[in-house]
N, C-alpha and C positions, 0 to 999 in steps of 0.2 A: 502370319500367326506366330506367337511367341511365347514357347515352351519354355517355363522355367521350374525348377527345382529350388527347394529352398531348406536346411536340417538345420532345425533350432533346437538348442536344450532350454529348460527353464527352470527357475527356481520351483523345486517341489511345494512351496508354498507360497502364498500371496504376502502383500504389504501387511496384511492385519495375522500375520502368522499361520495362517488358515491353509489348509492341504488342496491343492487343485486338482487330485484325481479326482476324474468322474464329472467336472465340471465344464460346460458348453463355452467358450467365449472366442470373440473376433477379434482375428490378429490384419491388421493391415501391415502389408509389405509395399513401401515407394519407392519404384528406382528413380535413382538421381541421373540427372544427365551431366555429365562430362564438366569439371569445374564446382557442381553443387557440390553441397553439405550438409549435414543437420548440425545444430549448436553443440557442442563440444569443451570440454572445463578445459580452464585457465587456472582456476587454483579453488582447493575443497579448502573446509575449514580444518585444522589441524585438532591433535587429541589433546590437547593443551582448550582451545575452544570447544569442542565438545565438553569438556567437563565443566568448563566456565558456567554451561546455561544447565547443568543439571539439574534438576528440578528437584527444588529442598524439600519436599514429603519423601518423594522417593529414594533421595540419597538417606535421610533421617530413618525408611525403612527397609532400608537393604532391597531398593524393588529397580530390577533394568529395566527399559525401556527401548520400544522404538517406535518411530514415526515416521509417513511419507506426507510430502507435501507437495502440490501443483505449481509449479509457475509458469508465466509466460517468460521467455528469452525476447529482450527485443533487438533492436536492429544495431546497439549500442552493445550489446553481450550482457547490460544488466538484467536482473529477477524481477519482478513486475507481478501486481495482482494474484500473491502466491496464497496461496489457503492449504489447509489439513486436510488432505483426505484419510489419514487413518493413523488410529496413534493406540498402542499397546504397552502397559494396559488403561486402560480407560481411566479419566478423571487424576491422574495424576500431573500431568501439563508438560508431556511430552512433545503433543504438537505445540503449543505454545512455545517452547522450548527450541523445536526445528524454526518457525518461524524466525526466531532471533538468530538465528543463522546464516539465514536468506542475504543477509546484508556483505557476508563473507566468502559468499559464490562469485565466482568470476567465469565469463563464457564464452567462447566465440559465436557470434549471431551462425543462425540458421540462414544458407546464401541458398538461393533460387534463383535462376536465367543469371547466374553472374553478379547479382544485389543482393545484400543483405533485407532477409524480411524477419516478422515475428514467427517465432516460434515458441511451443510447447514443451516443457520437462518434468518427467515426474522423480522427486528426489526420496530416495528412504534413507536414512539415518539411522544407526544402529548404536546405542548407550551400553549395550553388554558386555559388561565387566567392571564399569565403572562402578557400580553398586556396593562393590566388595573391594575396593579398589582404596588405598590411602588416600583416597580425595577428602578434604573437610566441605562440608555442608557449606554452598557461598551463599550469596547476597541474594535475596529478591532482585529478578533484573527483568523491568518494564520495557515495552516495545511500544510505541507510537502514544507516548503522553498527550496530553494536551496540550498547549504553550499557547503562554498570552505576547510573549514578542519572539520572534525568532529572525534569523540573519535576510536580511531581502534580496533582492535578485544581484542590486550591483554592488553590495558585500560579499556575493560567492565568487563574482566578478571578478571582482578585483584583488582577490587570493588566488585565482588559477595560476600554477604554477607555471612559471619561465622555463624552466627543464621539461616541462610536456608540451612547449610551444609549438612542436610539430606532431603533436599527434592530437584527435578529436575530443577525446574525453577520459575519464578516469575516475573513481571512486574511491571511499574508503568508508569509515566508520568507527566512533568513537562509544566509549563505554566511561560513564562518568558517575559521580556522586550527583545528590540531590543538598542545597541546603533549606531551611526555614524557608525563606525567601523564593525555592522554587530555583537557585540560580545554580550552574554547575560550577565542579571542583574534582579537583585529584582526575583529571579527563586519562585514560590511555585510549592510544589507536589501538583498535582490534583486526582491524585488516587495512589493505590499499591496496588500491591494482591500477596500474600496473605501478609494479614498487620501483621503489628507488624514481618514483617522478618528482615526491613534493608533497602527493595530494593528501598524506597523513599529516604533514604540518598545515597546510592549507585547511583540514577539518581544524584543527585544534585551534590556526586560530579566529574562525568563528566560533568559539566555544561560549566564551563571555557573551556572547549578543542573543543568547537562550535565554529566555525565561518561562518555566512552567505556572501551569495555571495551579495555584494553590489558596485556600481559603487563609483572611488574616487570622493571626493566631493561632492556630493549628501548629503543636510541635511538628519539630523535622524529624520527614520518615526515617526511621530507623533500618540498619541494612538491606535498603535499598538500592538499586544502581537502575542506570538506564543508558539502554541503546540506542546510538543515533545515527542514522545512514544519511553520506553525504554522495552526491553526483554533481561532479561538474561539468561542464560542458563549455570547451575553448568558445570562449566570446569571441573570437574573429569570425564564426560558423553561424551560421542561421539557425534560428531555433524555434522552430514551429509547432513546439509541441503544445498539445492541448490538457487541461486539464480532465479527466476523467472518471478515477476512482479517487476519491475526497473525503477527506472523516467531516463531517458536518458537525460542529459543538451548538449549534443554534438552528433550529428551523423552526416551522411553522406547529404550532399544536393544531388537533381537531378543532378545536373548538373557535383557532382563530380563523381557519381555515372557511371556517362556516363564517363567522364573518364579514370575510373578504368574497363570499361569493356571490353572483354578476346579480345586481335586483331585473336585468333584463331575463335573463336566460331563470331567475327564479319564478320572475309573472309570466313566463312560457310553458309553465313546468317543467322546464330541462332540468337533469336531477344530479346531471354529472358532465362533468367536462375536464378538458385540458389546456392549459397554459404552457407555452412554451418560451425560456427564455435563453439569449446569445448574452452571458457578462464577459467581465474581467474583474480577476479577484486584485484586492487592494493588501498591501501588507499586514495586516493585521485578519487578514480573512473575509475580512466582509465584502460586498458586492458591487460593483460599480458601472457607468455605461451600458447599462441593462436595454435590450431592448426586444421586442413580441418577434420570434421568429416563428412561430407558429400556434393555430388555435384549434379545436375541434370542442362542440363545431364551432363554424364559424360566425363572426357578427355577435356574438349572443356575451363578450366583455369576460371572456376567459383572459386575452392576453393581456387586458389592463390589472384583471385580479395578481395574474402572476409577475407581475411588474410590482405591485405591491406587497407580495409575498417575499420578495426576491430583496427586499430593504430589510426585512427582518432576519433572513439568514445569513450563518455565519462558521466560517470552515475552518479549520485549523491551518493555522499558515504554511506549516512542515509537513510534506506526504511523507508518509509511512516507509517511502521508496527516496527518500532523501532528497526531495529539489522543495525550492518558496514556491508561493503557489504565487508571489504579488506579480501580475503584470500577465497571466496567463488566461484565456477563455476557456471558459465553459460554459456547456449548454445544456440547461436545468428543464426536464417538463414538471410541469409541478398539475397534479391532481383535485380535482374537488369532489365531493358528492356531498349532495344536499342532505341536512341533517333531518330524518325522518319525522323525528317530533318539529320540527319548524314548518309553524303557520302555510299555506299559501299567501302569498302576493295577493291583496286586494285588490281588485279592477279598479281602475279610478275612470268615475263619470263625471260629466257635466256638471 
């Protein structure tokens, strides 16, 4: 049996400002065995970048701000799958604002039995003071545009820098204009990790191989900027990573959906099902080498539907987390349900 004692203080208030006397919640305590860790900073964003994303309502009305936001740590120390859990005060685009930040955390991975695994962080961010603060009102600054071309896999390749050739990986992240055309200009680095490797000149120069998705003729946005996260990853190393979380620019509507659904499985009245498919995205996003990794149920022309489904979508080439998506698998299930106003299936007789 193993007696342990444990005296924590805590913040008298929560992430959204709010008082925690009187309030029920569960604390988990993990002891680490000998050698473990939990993820641990490598570098915050500095008060120079803090003010950079300050949100132009709120600088324009004297209003501070704070926000916390989720990510996961992966086994690389970068941020991953991060969202807003709570941003004060509301509607002003504070968590927005954290978000663009996310790009400028550096971590050590969270180790277990001696290996690095994923891990979980929750980050609050505090803007108080800036409000009142000599800062001028900056640019509108966009996080994960659209882009109709961005750099492919043996472009990021072949910039990994010579000065990081012994170590795995490294990041950084550029902050650029927009012009007419969608192309970038005037680029700075806003972070690198680890520094002094390269990997900020290495962002910059795939800078030129961006291009946003913009309608013809449409003036160029005005005080605009946008943020872009770069991950590299030493080409000499395996890289097995899969695609995951995806901003989709194209998929399937309802209505195609219906469709494409199985005329077997509709003259059975089966009214819903699943398609399951195994791709590899292609440079430009869309899908390719598709094939039925799974159906429910089964026999009834689900996996053929979503074989069909899977030519019409189309993802954005650049994750939000900074890698191509060209040459990577992923595995899409894709849904149907039968459109209630649609006929039954005729029996067909002799």
């Amino acid at each position: 049996m193993v007696a342990l004692a444990l005296t924590e203080r805590f913040a008298p208030n929560d992430t959204a400002g709010k008082p925690i006397e009187g309030r029920t919640f569960v604390y988990d305590a993990e002891l680490l065995a000998p050698g473990d860790r939990n993820a641990n900073w490598l570098r915050r964003p500095t008060p120079t970048s803090l003010a950079a994303v300050f949100p132009r309502r709120a600088m324009l009305e004297h209003k501070d701000g704070k926000a916390a936001i989720r990510c996961d740590v992966t086994v690389e120390g970068y941020l991953d799958r991060c969202e807003v859990r709570s941003e004060t005060p509301e509607g002003y685009g504070f968590g927005q604002a954290a978000l663009l930040l996310s790009s400028q955390f550096a971590m050590t991975p969270k180790i277990r039995n001696g290996k690095p695994v994923v891990g979980d962080v929750v980050i609050p961010i505090d803007w108080t003071g800036l409000a009142t603060a000599d800062v001028r009102p900056g640019r509108s600054v966009i996080r994960d545009p659209v882009w109709s071309v961005a750099p492919t896999s043996a472009a990021v390749d072949a910039v990994y820098p010579s000065a990081a050739a012994a170590i795995p990986a490294g990041q950084a992240a550029l902050r650029c204009r927009l012009d007419a055309e969608g192309r970038l200009y005037r680029c700075q680095v806003t972070s690198e990790s680890p520094p002094s490797k390269g990997f900020g000149a290495a962002a910059s120069k795939l800078a030129p191989s961006f291009v946003a998705a913009v309608r013809p003729g449409e003036p160029a946005p005005k005080d605009l900027l946008v943020e872009i996260p770069f991950r590299f990853r030493n080409p000499t190393a395996p890289d097995n990573n899969r695609l995951t979380d995806v901003k989709w620019v194209q998929t399937l509507s309802e209505a195609g959906a219906n469709q494409l659904y199985p005329q077997v499985a509709k003259g059975e009245g089966v009214s819903a099902g699943m398609g399951q498919v195994d791709c590899v995205a292609t440079a430009d996003g869309s899908l390719a080498d598709c094939g039925v990794a799974k159906e429910e149920p089964a026999g009834k022309g689900f996996g053929q539907a979503a074989l069909e489904a899977a030519k019409l979508m189309k993802m954005n080439p650049w994750t939000h987390t900074g890698d191509p998506v060209e040459g990577r698998q992923i595995s899409i299930p894709i849904r149907f349900k039968l459109d209630a106003s649609e006929p039954p299936a005729e029996e067909v007789r002799p």
